[in-house]
Backbone as JSON Lines, residues from 0, in Angstrom:
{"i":0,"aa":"X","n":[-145.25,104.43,-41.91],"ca":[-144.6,105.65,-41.56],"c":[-143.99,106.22,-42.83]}
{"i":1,"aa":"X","n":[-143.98,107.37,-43.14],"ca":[-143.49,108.28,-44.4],"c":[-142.47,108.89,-43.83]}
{"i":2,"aa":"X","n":[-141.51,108.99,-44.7],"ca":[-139.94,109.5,-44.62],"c":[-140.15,110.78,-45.34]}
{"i":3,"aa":"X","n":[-139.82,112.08,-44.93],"ca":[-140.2,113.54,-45.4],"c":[-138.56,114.32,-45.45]}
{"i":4,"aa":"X","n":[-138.16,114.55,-46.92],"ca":[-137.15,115.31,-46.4],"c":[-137.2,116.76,-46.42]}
{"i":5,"aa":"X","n":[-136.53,116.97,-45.76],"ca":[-136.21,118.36,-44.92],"c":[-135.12,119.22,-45.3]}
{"i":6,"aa":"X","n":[-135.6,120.62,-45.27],"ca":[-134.06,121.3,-45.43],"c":[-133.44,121.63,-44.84]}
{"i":7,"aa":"X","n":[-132.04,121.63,-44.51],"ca":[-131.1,121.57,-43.56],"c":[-130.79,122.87,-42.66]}
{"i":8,"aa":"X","n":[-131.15,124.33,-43.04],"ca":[-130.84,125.58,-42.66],"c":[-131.92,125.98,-41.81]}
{"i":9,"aa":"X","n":[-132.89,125.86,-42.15],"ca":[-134.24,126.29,-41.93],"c":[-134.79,125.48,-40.53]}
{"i":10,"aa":"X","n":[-134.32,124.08,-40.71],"ca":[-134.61,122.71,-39.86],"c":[-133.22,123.86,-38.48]}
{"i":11,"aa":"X","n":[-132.25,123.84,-38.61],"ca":[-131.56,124.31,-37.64],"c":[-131.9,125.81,-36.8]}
{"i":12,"aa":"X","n":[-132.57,126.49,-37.75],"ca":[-132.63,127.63,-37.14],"c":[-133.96,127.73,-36.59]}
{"i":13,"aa":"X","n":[-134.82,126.29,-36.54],"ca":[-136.27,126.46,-35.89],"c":[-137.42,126.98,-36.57]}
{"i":14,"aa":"X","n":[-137.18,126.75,-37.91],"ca":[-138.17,127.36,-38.62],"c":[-139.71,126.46,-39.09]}
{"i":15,"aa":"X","n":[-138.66,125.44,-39.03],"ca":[-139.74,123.77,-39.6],"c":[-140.25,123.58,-37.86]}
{"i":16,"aa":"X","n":[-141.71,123.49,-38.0],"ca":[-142.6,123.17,-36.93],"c":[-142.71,121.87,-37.29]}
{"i":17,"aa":"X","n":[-142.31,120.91,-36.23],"ca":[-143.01,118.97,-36.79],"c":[-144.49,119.39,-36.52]}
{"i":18,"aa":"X","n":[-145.42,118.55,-37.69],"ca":[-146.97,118.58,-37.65],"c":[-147.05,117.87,-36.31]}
{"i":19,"aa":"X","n":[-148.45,118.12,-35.87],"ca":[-148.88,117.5,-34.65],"c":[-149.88,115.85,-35.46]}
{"i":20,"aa":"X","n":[-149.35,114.85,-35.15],"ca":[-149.87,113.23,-35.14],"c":[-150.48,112.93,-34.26]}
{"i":21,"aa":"X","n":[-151.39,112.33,-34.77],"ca":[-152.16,111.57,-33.99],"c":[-151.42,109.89,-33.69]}
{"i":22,"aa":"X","n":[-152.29,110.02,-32.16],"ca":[-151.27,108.78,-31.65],"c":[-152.52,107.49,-32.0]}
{"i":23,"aa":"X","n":[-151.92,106.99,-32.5],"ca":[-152.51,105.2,-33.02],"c":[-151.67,103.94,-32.07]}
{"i":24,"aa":"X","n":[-152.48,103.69,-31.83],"ca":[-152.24,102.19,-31.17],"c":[-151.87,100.99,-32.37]}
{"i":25,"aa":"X","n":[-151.11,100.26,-32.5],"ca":[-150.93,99.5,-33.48],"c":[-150.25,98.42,-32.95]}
{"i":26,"aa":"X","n":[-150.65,97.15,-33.18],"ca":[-150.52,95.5,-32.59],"c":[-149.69,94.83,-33.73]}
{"i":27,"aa":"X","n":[-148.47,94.8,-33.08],"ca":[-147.49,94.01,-34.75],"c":[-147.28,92.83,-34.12]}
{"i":28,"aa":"X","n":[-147.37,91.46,-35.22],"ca":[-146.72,90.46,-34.78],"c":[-146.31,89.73,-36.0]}
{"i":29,"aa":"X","n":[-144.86,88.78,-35.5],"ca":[-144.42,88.16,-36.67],"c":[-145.41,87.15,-37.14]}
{"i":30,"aa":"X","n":[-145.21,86.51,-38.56],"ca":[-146.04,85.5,-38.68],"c":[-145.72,83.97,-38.18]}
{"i":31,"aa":"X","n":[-144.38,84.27,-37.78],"ca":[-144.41,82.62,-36.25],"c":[-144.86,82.77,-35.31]}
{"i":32,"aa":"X","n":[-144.65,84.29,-34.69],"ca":[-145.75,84.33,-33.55],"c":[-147.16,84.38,-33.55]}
{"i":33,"aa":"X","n":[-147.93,84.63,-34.52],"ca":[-148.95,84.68,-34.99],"c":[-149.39,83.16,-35.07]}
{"i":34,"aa":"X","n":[-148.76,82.58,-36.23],"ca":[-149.15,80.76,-35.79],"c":[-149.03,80.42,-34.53]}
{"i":35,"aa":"X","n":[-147.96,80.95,-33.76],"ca":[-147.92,79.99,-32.43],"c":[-149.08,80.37,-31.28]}
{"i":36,"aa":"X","n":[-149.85,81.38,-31.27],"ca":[-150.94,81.96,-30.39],"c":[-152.35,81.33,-31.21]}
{"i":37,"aa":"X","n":[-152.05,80.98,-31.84],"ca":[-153.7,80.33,-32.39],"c":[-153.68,78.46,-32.72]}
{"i":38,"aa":"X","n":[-154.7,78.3,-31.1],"ca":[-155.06,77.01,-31.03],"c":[-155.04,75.87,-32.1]}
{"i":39,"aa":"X","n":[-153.89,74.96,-32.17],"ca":[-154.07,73.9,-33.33],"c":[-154.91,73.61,-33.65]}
{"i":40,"aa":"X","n":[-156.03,72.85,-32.11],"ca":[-157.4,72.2,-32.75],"c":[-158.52,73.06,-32.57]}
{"i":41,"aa":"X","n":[-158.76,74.13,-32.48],"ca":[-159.56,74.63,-33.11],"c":[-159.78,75.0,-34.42]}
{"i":42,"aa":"X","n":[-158.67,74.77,-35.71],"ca":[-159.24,75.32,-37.29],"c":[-158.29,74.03,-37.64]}
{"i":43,"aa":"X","n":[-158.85,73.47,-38.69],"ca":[-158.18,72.49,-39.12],"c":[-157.03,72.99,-40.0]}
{"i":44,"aa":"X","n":[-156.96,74.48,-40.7],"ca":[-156.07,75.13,-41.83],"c":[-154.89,75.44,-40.95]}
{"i":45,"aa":"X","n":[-155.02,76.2,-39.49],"ca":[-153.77,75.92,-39.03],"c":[-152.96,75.11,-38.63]}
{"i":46,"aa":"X","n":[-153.99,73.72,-38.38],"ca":[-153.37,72.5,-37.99],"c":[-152.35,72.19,-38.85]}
{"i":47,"aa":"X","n":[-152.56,71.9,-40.13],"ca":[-151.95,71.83,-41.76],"c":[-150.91,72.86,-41.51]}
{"i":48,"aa":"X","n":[-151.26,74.14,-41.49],"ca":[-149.95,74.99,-41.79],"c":[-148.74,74.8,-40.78]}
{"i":49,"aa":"X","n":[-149.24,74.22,-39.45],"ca":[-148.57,74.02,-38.37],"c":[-147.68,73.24,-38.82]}
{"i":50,"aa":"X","n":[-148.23,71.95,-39.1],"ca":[-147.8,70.52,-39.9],"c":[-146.45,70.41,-40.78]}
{"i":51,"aa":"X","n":[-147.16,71.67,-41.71],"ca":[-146.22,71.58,-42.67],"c":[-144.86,72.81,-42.54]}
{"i":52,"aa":"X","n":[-144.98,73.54,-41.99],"ca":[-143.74,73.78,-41.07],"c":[-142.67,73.22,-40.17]}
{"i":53,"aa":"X","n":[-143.79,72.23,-39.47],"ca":[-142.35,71.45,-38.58],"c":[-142.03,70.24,-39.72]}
{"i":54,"aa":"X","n":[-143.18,70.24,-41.08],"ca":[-142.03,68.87,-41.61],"c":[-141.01,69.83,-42.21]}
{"i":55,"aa":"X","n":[-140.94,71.29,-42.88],"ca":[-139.99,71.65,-43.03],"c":[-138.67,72.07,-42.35]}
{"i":56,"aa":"X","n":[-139.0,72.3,-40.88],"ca":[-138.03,72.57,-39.92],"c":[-136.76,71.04,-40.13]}
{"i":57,"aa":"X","n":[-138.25,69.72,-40.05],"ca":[-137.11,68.54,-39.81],"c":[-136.28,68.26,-41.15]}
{"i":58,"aa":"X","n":[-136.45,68.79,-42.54],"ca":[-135.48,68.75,-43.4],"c":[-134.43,69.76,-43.3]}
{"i":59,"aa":"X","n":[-134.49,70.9,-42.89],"ca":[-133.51,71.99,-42.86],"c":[-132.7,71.2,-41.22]}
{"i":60,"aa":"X","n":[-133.42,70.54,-40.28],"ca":[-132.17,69.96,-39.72],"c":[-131.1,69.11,-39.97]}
{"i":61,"aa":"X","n":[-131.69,68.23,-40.56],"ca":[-131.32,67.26,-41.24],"c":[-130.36,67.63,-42.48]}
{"i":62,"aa":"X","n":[-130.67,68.91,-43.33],"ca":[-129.32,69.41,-43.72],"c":[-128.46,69.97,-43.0]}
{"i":63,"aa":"X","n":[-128.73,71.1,-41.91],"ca":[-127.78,71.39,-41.23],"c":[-126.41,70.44,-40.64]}
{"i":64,"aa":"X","n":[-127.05,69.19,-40.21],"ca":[-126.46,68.52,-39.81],"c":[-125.43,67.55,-41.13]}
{"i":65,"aa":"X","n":[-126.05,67.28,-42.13],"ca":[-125.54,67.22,-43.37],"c":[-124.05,67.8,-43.19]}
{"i":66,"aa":"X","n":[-124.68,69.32,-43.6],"ca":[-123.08,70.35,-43.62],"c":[-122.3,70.49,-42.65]}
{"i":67,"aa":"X","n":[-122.71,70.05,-41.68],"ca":[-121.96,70.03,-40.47],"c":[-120.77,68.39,-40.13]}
{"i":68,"aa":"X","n":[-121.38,67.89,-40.78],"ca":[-120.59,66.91,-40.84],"c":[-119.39,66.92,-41.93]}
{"i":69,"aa":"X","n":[-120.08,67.67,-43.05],"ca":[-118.98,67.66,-43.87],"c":[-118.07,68.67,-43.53]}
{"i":70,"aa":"X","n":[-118.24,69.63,-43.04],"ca":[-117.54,70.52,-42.25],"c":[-116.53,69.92,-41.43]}
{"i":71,"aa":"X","n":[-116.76,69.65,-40.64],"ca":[-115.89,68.43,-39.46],"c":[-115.35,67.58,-40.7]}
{"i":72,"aa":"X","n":[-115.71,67.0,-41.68],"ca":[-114.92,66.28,-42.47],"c":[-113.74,66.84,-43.07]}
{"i":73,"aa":"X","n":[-113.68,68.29,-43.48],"ca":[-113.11,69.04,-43.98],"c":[-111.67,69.42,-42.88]}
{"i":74,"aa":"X","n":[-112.43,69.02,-42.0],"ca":[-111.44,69.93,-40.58],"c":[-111.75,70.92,-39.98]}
{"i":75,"aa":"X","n":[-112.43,71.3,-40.0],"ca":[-113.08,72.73,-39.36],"c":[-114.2,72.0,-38.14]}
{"i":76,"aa":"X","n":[-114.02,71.19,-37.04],"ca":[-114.23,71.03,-36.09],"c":[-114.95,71.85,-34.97]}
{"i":77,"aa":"X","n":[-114.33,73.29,-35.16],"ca":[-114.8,73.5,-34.22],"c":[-116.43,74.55,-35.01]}
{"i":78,"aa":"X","n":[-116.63,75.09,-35.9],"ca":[-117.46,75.25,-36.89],"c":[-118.5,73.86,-36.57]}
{"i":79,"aa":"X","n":[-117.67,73.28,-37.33],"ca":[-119.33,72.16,-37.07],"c":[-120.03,71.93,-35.85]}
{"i":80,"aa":"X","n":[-119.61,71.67,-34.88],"ca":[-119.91,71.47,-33.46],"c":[-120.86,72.77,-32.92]}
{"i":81,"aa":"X","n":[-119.91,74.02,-33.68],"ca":[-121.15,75.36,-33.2],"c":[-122.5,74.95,-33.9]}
{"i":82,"aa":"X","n":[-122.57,74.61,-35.45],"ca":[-123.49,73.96,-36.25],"c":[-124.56,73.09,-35.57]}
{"i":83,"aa":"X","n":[-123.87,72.14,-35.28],"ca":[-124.56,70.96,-34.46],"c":[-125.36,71.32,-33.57]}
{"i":84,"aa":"X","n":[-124.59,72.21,-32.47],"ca":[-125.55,72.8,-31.27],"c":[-126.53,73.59,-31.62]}
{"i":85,"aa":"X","n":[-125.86,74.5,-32.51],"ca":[-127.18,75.55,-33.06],"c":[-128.13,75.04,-33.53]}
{"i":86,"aa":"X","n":[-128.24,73.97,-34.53],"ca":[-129.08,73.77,-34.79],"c":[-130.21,72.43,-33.91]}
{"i":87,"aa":"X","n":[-129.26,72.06,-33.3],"ca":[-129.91,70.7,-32.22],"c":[-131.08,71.62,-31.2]}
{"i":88,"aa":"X","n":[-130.59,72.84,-30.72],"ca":[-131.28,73.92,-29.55],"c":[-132.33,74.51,-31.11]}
{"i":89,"aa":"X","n":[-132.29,74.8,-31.8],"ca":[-133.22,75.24,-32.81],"c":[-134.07,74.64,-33.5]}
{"i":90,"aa":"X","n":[-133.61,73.22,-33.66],"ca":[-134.9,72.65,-33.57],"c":[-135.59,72.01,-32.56]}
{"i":91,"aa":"X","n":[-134.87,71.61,-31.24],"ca":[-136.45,71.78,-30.22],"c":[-137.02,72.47,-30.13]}
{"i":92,"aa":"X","n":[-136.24,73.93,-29.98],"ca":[-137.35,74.58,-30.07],"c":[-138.61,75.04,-30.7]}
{"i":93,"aa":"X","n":[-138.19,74.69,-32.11],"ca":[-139.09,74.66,-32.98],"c":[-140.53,73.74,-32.79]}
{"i":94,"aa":"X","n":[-139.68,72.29,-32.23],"ca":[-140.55,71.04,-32.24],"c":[-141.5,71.33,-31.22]}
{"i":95,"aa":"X","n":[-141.04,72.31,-29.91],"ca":[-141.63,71.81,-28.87],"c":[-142.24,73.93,-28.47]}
{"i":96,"aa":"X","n":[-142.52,74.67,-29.91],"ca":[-142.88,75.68,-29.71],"c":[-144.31,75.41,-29.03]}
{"i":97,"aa":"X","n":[-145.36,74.94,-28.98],"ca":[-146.87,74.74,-29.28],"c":[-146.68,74.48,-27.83]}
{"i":98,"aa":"X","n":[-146.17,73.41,-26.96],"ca":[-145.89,73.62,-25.51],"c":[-145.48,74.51,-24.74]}
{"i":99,"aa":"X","n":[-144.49,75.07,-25.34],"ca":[-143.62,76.31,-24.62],"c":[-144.88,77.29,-24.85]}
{"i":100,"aa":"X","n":[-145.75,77.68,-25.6],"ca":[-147.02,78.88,-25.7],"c":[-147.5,77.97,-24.68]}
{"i":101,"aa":"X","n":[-148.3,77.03,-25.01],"ca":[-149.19,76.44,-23.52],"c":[-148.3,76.56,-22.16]}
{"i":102,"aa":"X","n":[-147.41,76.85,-22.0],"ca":[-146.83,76.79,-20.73],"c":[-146.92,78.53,-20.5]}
{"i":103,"aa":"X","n":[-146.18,79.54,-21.24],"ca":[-146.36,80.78,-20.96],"c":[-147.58,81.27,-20.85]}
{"i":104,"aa":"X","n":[-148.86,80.75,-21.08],"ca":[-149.79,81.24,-21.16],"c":[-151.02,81.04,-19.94]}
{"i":105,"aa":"X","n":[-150.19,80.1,-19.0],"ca":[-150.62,79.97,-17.85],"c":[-149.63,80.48,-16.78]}
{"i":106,"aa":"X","n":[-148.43,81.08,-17.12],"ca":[-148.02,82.17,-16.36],"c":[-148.42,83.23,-15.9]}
């Protein structure tokens, strides 16, 4: 999409006609949702990319939980505990994305 500027007097008094666009259909998706709709065992390259995502998910928990402890060490209790949960619900879900698509997809 292109950003067009406009002049302000002319735009008020009805002088600027918007061009007529053509309407396009256009299919956006993130690139997690994109991995998560395409079958593990069918390509072995997404299997791998799959792979190596959830081993990165399980180190970023594993720090979370890190800082979260030191957090609570610090005293800030109730901080860590939001930590903890957030990230405990964020990574199942992560772990257990590839089921949750097989399950919506027979809805």
């Amino acid at each position: 999409m292109k950003t067009v500027a406009i002049e302000w007097d002319p735009f008020f008094r009805g002088q600027i006609v918007p061009k007529k666009t053509k309407k396009v259909l256009m299919l956006q998706s993130t690139s997690t949702g994109a991995l998560a709709m395409v079958p593990a065992s069918q390509n072995k390259t997404w299997t791998e990319i799959l792979n190596t995502v959830l081993g990165i998910s399980d180190w970023l928990c594993v720090g979370v939980i890190i800082f979260a402890g030191a957090t609570w060490m610090f005293g800030n209790r109730t901080k860590a505990m939001e930590m903890m949960i957030g990230g405990s619900a964020g990574y199942l879900i992560i772990r257990h994305s590839k089921e949750i698509q097989e399950w919506l997809a027979t809805i």
